[in-house]
MDAnalysis code that builds the backbone (N, CA, C; Angstrom):
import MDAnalysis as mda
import numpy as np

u = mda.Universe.empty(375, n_residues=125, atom_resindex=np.repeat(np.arange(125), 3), trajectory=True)
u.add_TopologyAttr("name", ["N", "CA", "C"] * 125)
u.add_TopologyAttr("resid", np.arange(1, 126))
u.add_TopologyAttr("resname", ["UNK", "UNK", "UNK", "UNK", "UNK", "UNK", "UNK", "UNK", "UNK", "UNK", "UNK", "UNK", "UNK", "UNK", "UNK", "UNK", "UNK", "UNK", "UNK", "UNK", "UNK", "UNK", "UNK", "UNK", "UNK", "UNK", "UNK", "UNK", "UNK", "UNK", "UNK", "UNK", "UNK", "UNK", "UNK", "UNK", "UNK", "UNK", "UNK", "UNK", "UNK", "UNK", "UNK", "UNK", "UNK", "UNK", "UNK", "UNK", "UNK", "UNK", "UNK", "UNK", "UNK", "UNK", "UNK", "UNK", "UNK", "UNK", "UNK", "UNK", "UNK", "UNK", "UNK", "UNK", "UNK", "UNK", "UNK", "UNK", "UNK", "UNK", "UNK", "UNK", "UNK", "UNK", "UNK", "UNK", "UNK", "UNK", "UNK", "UNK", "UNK", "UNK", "UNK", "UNK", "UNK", "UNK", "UNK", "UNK", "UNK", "UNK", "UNK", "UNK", "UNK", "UNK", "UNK", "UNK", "UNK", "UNK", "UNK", "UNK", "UNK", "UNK", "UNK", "UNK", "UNK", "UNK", "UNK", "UNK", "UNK", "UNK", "UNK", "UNK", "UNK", "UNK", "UNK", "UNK", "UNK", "UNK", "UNK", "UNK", "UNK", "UNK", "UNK", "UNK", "UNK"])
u.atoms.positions = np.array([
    [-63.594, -29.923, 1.778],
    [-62.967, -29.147, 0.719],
    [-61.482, -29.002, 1.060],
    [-60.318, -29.397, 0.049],
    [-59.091, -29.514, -0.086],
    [-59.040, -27.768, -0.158],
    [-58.004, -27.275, 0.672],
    [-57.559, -25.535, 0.297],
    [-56.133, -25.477, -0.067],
    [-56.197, -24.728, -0.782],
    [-54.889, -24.586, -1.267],
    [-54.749, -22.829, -2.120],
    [-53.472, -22.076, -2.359],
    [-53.130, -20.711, -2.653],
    [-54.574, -20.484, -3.549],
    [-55.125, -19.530, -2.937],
    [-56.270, -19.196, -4.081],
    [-55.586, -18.602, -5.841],
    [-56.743, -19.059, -6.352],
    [-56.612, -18.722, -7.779],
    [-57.401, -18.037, -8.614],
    [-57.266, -17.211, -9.269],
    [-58.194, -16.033, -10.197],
    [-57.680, -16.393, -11.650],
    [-58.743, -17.594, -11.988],
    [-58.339, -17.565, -13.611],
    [-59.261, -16.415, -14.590],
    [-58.456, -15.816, -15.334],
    [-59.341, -15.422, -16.182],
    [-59.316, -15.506, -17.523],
    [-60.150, -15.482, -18.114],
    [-60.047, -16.155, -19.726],
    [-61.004, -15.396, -20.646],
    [-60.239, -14.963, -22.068],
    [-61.008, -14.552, -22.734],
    [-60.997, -15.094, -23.999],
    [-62.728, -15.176, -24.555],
    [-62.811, -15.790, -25.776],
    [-62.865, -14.919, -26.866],
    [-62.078, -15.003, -28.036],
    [-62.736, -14.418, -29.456],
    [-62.769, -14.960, -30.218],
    [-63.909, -14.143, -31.486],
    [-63.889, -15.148, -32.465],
    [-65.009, -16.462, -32.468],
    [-65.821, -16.406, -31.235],
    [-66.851, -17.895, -31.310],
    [-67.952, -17.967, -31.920],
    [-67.160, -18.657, -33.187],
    [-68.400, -18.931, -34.080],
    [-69.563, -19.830, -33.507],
    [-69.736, -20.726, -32.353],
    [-70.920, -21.370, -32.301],
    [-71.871, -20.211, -31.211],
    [-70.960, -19.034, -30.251],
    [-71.988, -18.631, -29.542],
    [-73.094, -17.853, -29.710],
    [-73.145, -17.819, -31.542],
    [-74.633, -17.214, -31.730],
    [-75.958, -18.465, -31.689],
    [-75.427, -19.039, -31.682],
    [-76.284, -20.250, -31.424],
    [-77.165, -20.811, -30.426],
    [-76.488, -20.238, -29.334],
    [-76.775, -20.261, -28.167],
    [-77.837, -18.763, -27.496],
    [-78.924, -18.890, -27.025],
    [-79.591, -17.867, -26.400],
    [-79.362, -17.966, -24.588],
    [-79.363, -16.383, -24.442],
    [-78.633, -16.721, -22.728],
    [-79.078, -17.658, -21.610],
    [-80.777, -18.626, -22.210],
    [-80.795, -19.959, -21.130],
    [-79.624, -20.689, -21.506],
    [-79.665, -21.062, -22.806],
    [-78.629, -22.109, -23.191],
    [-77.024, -21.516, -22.654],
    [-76.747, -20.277, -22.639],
    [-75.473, -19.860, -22.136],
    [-74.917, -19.803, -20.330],
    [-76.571, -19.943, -19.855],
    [-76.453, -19.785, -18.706],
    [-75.925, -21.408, -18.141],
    [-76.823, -22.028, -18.648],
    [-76.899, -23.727, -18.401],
    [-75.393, -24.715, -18.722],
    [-74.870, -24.075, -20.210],
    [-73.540, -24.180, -20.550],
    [-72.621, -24.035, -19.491],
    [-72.696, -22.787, -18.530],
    [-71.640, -22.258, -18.022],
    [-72.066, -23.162, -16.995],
    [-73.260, -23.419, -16.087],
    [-73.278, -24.081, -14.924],
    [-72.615, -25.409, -15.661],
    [-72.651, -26.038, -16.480],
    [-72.845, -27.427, -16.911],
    [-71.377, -27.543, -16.720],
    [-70.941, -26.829, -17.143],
    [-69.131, -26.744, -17.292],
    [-68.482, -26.893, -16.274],
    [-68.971, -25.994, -15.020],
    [-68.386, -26.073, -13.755],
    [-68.565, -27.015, -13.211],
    [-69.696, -27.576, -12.673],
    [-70.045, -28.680, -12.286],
    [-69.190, -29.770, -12.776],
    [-69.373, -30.137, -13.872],
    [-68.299, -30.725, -14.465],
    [-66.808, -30.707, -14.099],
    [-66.434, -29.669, -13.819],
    [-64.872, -29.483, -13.679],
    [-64.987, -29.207, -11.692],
    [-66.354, -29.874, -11.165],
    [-66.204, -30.151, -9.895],
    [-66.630, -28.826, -8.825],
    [-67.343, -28.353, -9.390],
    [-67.534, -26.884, -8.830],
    [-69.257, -27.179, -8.148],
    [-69.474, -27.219, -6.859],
    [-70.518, -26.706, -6.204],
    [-71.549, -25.417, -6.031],
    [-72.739, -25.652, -7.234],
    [-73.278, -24.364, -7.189],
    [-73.707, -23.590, -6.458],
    [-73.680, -22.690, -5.490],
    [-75.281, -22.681, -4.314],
    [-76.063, -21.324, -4.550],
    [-75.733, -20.615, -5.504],
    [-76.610, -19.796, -6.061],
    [-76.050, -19.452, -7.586],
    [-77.143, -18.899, -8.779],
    [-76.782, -18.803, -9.820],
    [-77.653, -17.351, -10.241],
    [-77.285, -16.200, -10.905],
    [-77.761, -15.252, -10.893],
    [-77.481, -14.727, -12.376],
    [-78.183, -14.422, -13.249],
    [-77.664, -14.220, -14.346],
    [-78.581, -13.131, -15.274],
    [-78.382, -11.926, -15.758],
    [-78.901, -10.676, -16.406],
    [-78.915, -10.959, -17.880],
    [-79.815, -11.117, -18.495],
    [-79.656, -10.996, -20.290],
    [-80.284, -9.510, -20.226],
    [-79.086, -8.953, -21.149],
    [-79.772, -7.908, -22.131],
    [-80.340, -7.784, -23.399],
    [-81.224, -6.709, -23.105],
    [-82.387, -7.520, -24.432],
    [-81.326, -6.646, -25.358],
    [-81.333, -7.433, -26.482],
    [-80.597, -7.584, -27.971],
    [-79.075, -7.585, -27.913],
    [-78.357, -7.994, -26.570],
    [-77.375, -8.104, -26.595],
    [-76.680, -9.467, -25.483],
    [-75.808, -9.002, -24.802],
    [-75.177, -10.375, -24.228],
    [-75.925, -10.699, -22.712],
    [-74.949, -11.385, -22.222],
    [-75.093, -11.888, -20.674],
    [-74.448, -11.548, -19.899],
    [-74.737, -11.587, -18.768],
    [-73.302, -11.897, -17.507],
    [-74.344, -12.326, -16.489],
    [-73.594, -13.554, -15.950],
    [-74.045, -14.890, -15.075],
    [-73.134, -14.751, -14.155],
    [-73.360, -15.357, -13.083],
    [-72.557, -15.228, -11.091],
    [-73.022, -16.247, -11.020],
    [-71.797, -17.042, -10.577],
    [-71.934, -18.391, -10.336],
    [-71.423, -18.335, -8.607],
    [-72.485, -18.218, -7.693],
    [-71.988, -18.329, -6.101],
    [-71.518, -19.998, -6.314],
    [-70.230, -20.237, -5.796],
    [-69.621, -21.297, -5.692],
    [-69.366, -21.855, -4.038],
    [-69.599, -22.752, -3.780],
    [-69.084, -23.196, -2.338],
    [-67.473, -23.374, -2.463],
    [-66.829, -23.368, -3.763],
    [-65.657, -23.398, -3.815],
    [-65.124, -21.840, -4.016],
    [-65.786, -20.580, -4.342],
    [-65.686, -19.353, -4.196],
    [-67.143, -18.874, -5.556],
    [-66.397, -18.565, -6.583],
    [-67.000, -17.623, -7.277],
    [-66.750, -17.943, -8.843],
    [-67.526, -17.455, -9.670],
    [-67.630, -17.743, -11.609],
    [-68.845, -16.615, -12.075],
    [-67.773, -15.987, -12.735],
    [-68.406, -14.746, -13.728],
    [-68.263, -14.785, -15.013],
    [-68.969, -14.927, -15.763],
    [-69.086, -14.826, -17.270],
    [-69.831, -13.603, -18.182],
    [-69.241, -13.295, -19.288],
    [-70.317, -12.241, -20.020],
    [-69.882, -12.676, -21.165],
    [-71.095, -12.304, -21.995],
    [-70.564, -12.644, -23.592],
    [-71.384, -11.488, -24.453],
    [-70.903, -11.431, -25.382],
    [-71.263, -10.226, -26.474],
    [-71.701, -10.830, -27.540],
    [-72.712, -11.490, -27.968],
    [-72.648, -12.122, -29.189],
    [-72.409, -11.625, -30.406],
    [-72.371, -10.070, -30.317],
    [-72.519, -9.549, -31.326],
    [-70.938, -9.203, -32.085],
    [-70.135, -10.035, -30.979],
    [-68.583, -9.762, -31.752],
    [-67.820, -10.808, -31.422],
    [-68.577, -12.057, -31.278],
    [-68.467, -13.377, -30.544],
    [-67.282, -13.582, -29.431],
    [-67.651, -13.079, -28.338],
    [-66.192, -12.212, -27.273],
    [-67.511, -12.880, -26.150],
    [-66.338, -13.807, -25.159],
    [-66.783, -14.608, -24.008],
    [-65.622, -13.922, -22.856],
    [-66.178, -13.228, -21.363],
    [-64.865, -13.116, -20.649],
    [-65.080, -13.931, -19.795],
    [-64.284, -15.104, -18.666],
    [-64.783, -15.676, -17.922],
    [-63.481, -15.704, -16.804],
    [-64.218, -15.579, -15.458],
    [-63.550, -15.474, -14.358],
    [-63.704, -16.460, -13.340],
    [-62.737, -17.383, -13.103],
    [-63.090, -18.259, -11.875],
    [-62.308, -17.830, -10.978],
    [-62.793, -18.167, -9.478],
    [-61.669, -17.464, -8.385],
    [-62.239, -18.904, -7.571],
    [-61.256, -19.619, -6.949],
    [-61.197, -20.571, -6.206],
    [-59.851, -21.010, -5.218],
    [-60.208, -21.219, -4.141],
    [-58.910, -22.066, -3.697],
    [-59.289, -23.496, -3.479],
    [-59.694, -24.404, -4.136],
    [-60.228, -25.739, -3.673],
    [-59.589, -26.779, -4.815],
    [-58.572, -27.610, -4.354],
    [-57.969, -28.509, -5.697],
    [-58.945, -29.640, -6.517],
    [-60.530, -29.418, -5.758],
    [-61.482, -29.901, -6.115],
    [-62.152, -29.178, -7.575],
    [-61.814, -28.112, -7.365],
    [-62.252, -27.294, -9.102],
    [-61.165, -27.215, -9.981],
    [-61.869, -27.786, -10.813],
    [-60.538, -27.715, -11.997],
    [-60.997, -26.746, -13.008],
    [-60.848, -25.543, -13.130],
    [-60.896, -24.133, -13.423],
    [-60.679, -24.467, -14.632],
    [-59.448, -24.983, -14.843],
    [-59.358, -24.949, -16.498],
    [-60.277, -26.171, -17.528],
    [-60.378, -26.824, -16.628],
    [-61.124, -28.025, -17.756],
    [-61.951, -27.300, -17.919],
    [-63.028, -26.687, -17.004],
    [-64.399, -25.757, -17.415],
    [-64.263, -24.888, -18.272],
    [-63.006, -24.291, -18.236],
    [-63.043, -23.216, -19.597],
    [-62.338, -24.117, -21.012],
    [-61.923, -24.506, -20.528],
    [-61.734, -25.562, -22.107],
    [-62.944, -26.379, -22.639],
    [-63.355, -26.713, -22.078],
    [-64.803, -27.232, -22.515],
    [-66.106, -25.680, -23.064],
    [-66.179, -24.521, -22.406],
    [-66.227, -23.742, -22.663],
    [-65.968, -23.195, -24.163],
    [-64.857, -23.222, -24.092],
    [-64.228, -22.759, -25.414],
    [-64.241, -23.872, -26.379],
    [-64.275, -24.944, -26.172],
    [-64.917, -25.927, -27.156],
    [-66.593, -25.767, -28.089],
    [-67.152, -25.250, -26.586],
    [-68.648, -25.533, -27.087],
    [-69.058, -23.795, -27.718],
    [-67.865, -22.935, -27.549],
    [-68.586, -21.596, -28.032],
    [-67.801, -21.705, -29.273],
    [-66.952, -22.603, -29.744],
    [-66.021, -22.614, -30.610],
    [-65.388, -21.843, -30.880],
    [-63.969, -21.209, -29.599],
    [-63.259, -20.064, -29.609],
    [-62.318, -20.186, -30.436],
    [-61.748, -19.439, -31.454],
    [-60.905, -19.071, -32.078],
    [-59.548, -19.226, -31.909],
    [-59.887, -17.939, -31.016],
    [-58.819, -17.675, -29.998],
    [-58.512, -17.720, -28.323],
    [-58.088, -18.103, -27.705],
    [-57.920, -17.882, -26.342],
    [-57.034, -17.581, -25.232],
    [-57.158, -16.586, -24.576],
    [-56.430, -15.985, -23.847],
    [-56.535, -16.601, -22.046],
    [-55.579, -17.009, -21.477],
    [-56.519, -17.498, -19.941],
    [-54.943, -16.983, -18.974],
    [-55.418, -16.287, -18.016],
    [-54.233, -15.544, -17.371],
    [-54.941, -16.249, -15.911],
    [-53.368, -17.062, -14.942],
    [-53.724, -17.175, -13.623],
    [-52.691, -16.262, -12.938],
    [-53.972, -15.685, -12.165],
    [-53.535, -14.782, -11.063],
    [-53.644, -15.145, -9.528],
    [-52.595, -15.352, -9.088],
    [-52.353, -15.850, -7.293],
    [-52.749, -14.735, -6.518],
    [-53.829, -14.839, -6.086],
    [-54.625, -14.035, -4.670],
    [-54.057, -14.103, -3.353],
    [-54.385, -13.217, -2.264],
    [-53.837, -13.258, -1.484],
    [-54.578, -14.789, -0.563],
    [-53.898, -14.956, 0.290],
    [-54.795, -16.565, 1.238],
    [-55.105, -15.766, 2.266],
    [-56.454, -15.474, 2.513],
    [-56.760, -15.285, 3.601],
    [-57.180, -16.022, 4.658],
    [-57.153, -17.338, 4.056],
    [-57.083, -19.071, 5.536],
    [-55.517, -18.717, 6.186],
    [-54.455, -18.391, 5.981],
    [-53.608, -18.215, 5.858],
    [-53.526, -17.814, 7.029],
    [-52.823, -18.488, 8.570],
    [-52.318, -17.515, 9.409],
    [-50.851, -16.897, 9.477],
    [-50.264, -16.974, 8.042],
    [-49.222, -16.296, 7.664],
    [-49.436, -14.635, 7.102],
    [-50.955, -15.009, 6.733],
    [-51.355, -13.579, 6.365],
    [-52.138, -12.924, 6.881],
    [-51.592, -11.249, 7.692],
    [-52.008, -10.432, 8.269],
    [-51.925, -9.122, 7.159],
    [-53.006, -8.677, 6.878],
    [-53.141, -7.611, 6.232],
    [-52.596, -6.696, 6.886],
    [-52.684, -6.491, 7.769],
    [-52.445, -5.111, 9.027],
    [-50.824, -5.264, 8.899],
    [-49.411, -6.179, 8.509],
    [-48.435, -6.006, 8.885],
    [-47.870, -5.221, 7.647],
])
């Protein structure tokens, strides 16, 4: 695994007209399908449906971490990747994402984490 400044994308969907379409296997499978895709190593997958409402899925990554929830009931997707590996491509997964929930709109903010591989970085100084 390539390391490099960790990254916290986060992205929000509104407006997705196809994600009523989808029931939370199909949302769960979507989201793994995506990552994988955009190069992401699963090694655990954990995911809560609420009955008559949305999801939120944990994607344990060997490249870090992927959180998703969705609301179907106001077609609103939030999704969080946190990685430092130039092997995940964070954004193709949410663009494909937002393709297949057919987002409207989209919002995707990257946020630079601290490196804790880093022997430049000492919390304690």
């Amino acid at each position: 695994m390539i390391h490099e400044q960790p990254v916290l994308y986060s992205a929000d969907f509104a407006r997705c007209q196809a994600l009523s379409a989808f029931d939370s296997d199909a949302v769960a499978v979507a989201f793994a399908a995506a990552l994988e895709g955009a190069g992401a190593t699963i090694v655990q997958q954990v995911c809560h449906a609420y009955p008559g409402a949305g999801l939120t899925c944990v994607l344990v990554l060997r490249e870090s971490h992927a959180v998703l929830h969705t609301w179907p009931e106001t077609g609103t997707v939030n999704i969080d990747i946190f990685s430092c590996s130039t092997r995940l491509k964070s954004l193709a997964a949410i663009d494909e994402l937002g393709r297949l929930f057919a987002a409207r709109d989209v919002t995707i903010q990257e946020i630079p984490r601290a490196d804790g591989h880093s022997p430049d970085h000492d919390p304690r100084r």
